[in-house]
Every structure is written in structure tokens, then in C-alpha cells.
C-alpha positions, 0 to 999 in steps of 0.5 A: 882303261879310262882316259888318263892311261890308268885303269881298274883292278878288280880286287874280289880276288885280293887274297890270291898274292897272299895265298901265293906266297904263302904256297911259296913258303910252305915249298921252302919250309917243306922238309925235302926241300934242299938248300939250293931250292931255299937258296933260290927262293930267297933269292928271287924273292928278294928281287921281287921284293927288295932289301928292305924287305924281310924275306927269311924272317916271311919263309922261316916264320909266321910273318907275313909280307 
């Protein structure tokens, strides 16, 4: 931690988010998965991300966040 209260993030791994969700999605794309599961991912996803955020068109499509 540096002295200003900020400190470093190690960004080697910066993929990993992205990888992530993109497990996150194929879950909810994933044919077993039942509309109360997908119900849930969207929702909290949105939390996480906001409403300005596109979250059906991410789980539903090749959009990325």
C-alpha cells in the first residue's frame, strides 16, 4: 500500500473478469439451465453492473461487458 491509502493491482491476470463471466454466460445459455436459474443470473448481474448496463444482450449474445 503506498502512502496515499492507494495501492497496486497486479494486472498479469486481467483476463481472469472476462473469463468469468464468460463461464457465467455459457451456465445461463446452457440448455438445462431452467428460467429461474436465468432469472437469477440477470438479476444479480445487474446489481453488480447497473442499468445502464446490457446484460441480456451479454447472456443472450456475443456482446461482450
Amino acid at each position: 500500500m503506498e502512502d496515499d491509502g492507494s495501492f497496486k493491482i497486479d494486472v498479469i491476470n486481467a483476463d481472469l473478469p472476462q473469463k468469468c463471466l464468460n463461464i457465467v454466460k455459457s451456465v445461463y445459455q446452457h440448455e438445462q439451465t431452467n428460467k429461474h436459474t436465468r432469472h437469477l443470473i440477470r438479476f444479480e448481474m445487474q446489481k453488480l453492473f447497473g442499468r445502464d448496463t446490457d446484460i441480456v444482450g451479454f447472456l443472450e449474445g456475443e456482446e461482450d461487458l
